[in-house]
C-alpha positions in Angstrom: 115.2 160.5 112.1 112.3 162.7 113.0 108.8 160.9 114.5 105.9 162.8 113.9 102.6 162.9 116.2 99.0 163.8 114.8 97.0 164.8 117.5 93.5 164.5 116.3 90.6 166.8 117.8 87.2 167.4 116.7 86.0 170.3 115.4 83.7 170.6 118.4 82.8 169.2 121.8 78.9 168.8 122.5 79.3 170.9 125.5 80.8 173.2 123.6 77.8 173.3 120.9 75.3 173.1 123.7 77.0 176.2 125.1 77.1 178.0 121.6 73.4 176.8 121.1 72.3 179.0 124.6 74.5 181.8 124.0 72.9 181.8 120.2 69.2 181.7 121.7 69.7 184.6 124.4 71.4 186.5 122.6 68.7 185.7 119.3 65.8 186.4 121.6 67.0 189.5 123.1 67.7 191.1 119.4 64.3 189.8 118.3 61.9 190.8 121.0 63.8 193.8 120.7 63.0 194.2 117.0 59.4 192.8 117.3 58.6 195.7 120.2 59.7 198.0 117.5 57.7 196.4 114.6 54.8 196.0 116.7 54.9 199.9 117.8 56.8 201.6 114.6 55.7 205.1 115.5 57.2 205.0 119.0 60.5 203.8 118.0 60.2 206.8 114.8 59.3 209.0 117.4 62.6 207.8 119.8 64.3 208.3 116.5 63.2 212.1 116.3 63.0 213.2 119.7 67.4 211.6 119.6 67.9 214.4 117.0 68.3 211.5 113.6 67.6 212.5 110.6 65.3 210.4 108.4 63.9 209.1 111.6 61.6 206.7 110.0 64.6 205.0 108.0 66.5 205.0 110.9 63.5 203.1 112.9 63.0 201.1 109.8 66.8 200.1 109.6 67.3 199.2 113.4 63.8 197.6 113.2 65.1 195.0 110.4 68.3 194.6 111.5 67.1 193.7 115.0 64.2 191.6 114.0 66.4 189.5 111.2 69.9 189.1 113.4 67.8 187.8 116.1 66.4 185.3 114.0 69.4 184.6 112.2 71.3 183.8 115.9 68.3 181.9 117.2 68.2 179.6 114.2 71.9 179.7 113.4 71.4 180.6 110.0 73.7 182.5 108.1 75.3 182.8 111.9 78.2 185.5 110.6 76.1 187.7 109.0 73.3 187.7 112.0 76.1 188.5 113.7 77.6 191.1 112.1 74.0 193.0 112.0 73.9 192.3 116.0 76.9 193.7 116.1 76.3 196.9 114.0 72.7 197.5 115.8 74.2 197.1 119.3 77.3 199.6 118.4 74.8 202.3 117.6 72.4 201.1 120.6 75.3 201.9 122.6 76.1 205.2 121.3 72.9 206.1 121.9 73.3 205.1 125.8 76.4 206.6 126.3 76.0 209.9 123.8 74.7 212.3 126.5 78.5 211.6 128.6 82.1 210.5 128.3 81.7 207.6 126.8 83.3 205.4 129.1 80.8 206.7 132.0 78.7 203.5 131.6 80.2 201.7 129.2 79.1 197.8 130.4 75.1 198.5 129.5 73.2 195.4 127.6 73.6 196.5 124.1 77.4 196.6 124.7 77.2 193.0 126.6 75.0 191.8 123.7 77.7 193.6 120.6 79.9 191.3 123.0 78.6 188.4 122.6 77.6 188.2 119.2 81.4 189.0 118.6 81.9 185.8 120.4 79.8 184.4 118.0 81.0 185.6 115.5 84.3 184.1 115.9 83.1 181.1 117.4 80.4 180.1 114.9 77.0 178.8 115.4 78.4 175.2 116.2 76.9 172.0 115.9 73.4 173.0 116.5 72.6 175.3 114.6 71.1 175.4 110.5 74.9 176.3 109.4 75.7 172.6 111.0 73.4 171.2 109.1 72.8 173.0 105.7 76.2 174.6 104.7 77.7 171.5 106.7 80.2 174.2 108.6 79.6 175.3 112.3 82.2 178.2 112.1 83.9 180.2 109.2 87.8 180.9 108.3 88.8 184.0 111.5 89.8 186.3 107.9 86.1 186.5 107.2 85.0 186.8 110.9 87.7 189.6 111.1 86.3 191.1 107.8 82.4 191.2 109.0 83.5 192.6 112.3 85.2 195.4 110.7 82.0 195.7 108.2 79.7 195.9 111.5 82.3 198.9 113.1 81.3 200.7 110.2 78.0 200.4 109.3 77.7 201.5 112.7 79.8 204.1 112.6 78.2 205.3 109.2 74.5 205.2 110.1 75.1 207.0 113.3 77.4 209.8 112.1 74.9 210.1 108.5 71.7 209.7 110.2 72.7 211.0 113.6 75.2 213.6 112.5 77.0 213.9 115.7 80.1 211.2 117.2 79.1 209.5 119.5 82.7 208.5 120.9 83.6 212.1 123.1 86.2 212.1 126.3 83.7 214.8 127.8 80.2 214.7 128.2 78.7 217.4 125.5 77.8 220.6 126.0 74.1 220.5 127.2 
């Protein structure tokens, strides 16, 4: 005869929601003062873009503005928390590149768009939790680790593919480049 045992657990703790709710709004407010200095002051962040060497600078300004601006509001709301993710994510690869470009790329590689890619991965696998417009719209505080797996590999490449097409250089080199 074999006695079985349901343990029964819920889905989240409210420290654990609180602590998903203050990780969601610093890392939401960083991305969207971030985006709204670049919104606010579009031809400095086209001329950032040009004087880096991308191509298409105002796209690219126009792309990192957006993504930025809508990811942040996305994590401070909890709204469509995987996808605001997944754009933090992307936006904060390429940040990164952009900090570490000019030498190996493990010369300073804990700088705040890294620590913010970081923890919107967190996110990202975590979900919004129970305070958050996911909770209490799409009645779910996190979503199934295949599709968190799935946007994080989306947000590697987007990365990867705006900086290598609208950068045209790799931004991942053991050495730092010639000068």
């Amino acid at each position: 005869m074999t006695t079985t045992t349901e343990v029964s657990t819920p889905a989240t703790t409210s420290s654990a929601d609180a602590g998903l709710l203050i990780l969601r709004l610093g890392l939401g407010a960083t991305m969207l003062q971030a985006g709204l200095i670049k919104a606010f002051d579009f031809n400095s962040a086209v001329g950032f873009m040009e004087s880096g060497g991308w191509r298409l600078p105002k796209f690219a300004a126009f792309l990192v503005t957006a993504t930025e601006t809508a990811g942040g509001i996305g994590l401070l709301l909890g709204f469509l928390t995987p996808l605001a993710a997944c754009a933090v994510i992307a936006a904060m690869l390429d940040a990164w590149a952009v900090n570490v470009s000019a030498a190996a790329f493990w010369s300073e590689p804990f700088n705040v768009p890294f620590l913010v890619a970081v923890g919107a991965t967190a996110v990202l696998f975590t979900g919004a939790g129970g305070y958050s417009v996911d909770a209490r719209i799409l009645g779910r505080t996190r979503f199934d680790a295949r599709v968190a797996t799935g946007l994080l590999i989306l947000a590697v490449a987007a990365a990867l593919l705006t900086w290598i097409l609208l950068n045209g250089t790799n931004p991942i080199h053991f050495t730092a480049p010639p000068a």
